[in-house]
N, C-alpha and C positions, 0 to 999 in steps of 0.2 A: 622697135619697141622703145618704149620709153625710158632712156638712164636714167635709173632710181636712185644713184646719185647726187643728183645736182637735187640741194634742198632748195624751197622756195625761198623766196625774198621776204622775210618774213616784214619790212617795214611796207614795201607797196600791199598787203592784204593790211596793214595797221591804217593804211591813207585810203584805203576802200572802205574802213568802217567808218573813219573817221569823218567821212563825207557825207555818212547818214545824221550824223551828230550836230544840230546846230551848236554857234558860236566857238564851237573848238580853234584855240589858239596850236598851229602845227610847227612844232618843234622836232620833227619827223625825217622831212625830206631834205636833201643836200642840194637844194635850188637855187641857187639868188635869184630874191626876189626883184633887183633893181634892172633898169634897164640897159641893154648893150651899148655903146659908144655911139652918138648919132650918124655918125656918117655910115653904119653895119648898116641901118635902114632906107640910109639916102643910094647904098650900093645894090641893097633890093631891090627898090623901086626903079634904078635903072637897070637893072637886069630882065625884070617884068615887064617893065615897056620895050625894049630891045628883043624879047620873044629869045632869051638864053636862056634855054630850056632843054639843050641838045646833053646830052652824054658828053662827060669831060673825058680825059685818058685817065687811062685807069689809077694812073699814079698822082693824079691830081691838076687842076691848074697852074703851069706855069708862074705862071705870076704870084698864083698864091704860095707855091714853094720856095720861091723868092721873097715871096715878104718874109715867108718865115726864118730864111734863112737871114735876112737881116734883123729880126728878132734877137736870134740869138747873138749877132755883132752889138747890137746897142744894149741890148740887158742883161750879157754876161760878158761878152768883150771876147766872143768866141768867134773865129769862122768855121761856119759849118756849110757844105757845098748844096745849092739845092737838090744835085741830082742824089742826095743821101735822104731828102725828105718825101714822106708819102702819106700825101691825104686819105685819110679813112672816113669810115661813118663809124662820127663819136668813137672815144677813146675802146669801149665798148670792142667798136669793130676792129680796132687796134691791139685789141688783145687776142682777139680771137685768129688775129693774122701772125702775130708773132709767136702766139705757139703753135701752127701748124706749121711756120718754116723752121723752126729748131728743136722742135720734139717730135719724137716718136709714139707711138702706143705703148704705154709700159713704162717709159723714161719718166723719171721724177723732178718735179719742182719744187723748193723751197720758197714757203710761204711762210709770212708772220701769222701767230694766232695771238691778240686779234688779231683782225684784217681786213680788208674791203670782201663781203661774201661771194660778189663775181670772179674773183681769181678761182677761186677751186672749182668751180661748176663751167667753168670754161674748161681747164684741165678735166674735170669728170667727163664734159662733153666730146674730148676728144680721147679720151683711154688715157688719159696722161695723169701719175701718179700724185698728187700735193702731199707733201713732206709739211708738217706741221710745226712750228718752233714759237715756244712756249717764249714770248716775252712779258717783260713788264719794267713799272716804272726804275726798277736797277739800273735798265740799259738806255732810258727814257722812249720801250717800247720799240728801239730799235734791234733789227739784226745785225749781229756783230761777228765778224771772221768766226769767234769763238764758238759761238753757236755750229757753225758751219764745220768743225772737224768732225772727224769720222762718219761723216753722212755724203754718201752717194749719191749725189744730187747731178743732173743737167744744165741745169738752170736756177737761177735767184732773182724770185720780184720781191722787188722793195716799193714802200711807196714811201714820198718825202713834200709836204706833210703828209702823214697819215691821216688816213680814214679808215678808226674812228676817234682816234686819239689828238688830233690837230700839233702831234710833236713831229719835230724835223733833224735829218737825219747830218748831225755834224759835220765837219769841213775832214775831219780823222778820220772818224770812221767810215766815211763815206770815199775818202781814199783807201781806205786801209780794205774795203770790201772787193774796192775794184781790182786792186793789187791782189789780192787773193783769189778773183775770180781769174782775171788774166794768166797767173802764174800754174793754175790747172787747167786751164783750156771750160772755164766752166760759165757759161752766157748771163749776164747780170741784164735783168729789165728795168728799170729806172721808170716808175710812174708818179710824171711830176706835174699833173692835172691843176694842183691846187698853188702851184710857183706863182706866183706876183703876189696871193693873198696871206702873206708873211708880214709880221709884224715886227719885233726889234731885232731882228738877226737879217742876215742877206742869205739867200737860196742859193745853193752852187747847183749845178747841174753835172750830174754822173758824167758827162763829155769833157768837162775839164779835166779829168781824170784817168779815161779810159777812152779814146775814140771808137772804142768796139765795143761798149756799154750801147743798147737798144733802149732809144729815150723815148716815153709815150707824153703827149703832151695833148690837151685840145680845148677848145673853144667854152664849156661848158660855163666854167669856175668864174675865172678872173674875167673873162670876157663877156660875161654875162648872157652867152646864148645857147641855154640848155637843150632847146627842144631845136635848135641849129643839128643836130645831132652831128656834131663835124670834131674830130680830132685829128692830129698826124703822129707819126713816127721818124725819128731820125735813126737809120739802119746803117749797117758798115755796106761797103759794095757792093761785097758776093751776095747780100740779101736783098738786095732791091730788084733783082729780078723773081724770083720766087715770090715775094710780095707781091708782084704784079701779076704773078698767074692766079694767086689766090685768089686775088680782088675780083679780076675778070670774069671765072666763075662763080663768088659768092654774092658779091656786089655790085659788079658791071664800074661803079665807081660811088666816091661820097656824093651829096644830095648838091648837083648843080648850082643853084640860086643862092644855097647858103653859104657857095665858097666863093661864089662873088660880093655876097654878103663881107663876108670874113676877111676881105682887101680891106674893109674900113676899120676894122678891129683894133689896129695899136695904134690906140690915142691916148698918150700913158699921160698925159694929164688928167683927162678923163679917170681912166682907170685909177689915177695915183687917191682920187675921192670914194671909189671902189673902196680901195685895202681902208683908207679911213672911217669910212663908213663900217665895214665888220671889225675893225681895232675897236671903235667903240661900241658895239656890239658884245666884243668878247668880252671887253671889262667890265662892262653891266652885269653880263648875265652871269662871269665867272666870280663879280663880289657880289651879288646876289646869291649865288646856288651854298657857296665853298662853307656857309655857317653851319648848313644843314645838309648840302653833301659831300661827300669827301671826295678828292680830285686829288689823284697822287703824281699827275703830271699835267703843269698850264699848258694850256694848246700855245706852240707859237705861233701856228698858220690853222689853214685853211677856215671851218666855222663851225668847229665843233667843240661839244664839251663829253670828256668820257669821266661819267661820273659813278663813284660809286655807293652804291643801296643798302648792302647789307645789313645796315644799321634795323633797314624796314621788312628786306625780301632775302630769300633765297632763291627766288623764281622771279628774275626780271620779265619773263616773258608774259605771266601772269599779273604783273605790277604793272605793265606798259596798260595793256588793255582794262585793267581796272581803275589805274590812271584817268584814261581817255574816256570812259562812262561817269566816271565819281566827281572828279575834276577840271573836265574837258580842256586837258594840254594832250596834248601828241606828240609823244615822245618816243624813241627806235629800241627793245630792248638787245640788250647786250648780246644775248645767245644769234643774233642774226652774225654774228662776226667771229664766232669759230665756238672752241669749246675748254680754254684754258680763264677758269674762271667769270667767263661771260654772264653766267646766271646770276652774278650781283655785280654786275653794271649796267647802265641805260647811256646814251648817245644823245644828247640835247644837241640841234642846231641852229644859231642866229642867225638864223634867213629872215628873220621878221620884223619888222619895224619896233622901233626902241620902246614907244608904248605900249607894243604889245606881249614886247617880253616882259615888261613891269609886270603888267598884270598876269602872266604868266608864271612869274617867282610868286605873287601875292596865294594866286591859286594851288601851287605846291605846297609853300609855306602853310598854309589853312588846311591841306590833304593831310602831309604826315605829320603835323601836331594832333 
């Protein structure tokens, strides 16, 4: 039967209407639109001609756990061992593997509200509890030790930058969470999808801090290959075997072609025109939006804007889609991302080329006047 839990995604039915809609500018979806680093497709195309098409090991390619693992030697100055890294399909299937090897049916997770809305409907989908904590711009939307006393929790996902809020989670507290997690024996997830696309701060990774922090990382974001559907995991030990029984029977393994793909991925020259291209992005659209709406915390990463309404709505969800008819922008309302508050915010994302966000403020600004 179907767990009447896991609500819908309320922005992919927003990107189905919005498809009926000519000229709609989509401010919607968390895609980048740019393309991946050329040599992702020079490593296609010889994978395709080469006829490597075969079933990788469950735990990923070789080589591709190796690059990753030098990933993290060149852009945090960390080693981390390959056999701690394990390819999945998309970050996605990375969640859904680390909580079926640390939780139980019943056992509780601490999640941010907001929050990315797959966290809970992965824990709804396996019987596992989500513990709700109410942030907001006090803490700059982060979780903090504080938060965390007196609640019986298993586990703590965090995301750094968040989604929906694009704020990142301090050098303190992001120690101070792990040292708290550590000291009770309580498993911290660290989803850092959106690390390279960081603007004036530097991104640490939960692994400087805790080797036994569960880091989810993948290809989507920064590397620009979303429909690559390919992420990994960096696991302590004990859990890279469990990982590998889960995969076996859910997955068989991530998608072949895309993790030979994904050998040409770190060309951080490349990429370093990435992060510049959404910095200018964010500045448009955030001195474009902030006259007429209110943004109680600047994104410092990833590409979004969490803005707030109430000036206009008390029902974002009804504003998103009278929006998208009235005005044709596409925009995510707020309530897709929990329920503290949500109903007077909306989630703008700079996926879209720089004229087309002009016209996209011109068309707001014309709506709510």
């Amino acid at each position: 039967m179907f767990n009447r839990n896991i609500s819908p995604f309320i922005v992919m039915d927003l990107l189905r209407e919005a498809q009926n809609i000519p000229d709609v500018i989509h401010l919607e979806i968390g895609e980048p639109d740019l393309k991946p680093p050329p040599e992702v497709i020079e490593r296609l195309n010889f994978a395709i001609k080469n006829n490597l098409f075969n079933y990788t090991p469950a735990l990923g390619l070789w080589e591709l756990r190796e690059r990753i693992a030098k990933h993290y030697l060149d852009y945090y100055g960390l080693e981390v061992s390959p056999n701690r890294i394990v390819i999945t399909t998309g970050t996605s299937g990375a969640f859904l593997v680390a909580y079926s090897i640390i939780l139980e049916p019943s056992d509780k997770i601490a999640l941010a509200d907001p929050s990315y809305p797959c966290y809970k409907n992965f824990a709804n989908l396996l019987n596992i509890e989500p513990v709700f904590i109410n942030v907001d711009a006090s803490t700059n939307y982060q979780i903090t030790p504080e938060h965390l006393e007196g609640l019986e929790v298993k586990a703590v996902h965090i995301s750094s930058p968040s989604n929906p809020t694009g704020t990142l989670y301090d050098e303190e507290n992001l120690k101070n969470l792990c040292e708290y997690c550590k000291e009770r024996g309580i498993y911290l997830i660290s989803d850092e999808i959106y690390h390279g696309v960081v603007y004036e701060k530097k991104e640490r990774t939960a692994l400087e801090f805790w080797d036994k922090a569960i880091v989810i990382n993948g290809f989507s974001k920064f590397f620009c290959m979303p429909g690559f559907r390919l992420g990994w995991m960096v696991l302590p030990e004990e859990l890279i075997r469990p990982a590998e029984v889960v995969i076996q029977n859910v997955f068989i393994c991530a998608p072949t072609l895309s993790q030979y793909a994904a050998l040409g991925a770190f060309d951080y020259n490349y990429l370093s025109q990435v992060k510049q291209t959404f910095k200018r992005r964010r500045d448009l659209l955030y001195q474009g939006v902030k006259d007429f709406l209110k943004i109680d915390a600047k994104p410092e990463g990833a590409f979004y804007l969490w803005a707030d309404v109430s000036e206009y709505t008390q029902d974002s969800y009804q504003f998103a889609f009278e929006l998208l008819k009235k005005a044709k922008v596409a925009l995510t309302p707020g309530v897709d991302f929990g329920k503290n508050n949500t109903h007077k915010f909306v989630r703008l994302a700079y996926t879209r080329k720089e004229d087309e966000l002009k016209l996209a403020l011109e068309r707001l600004k014309e709506y709510l006047s």
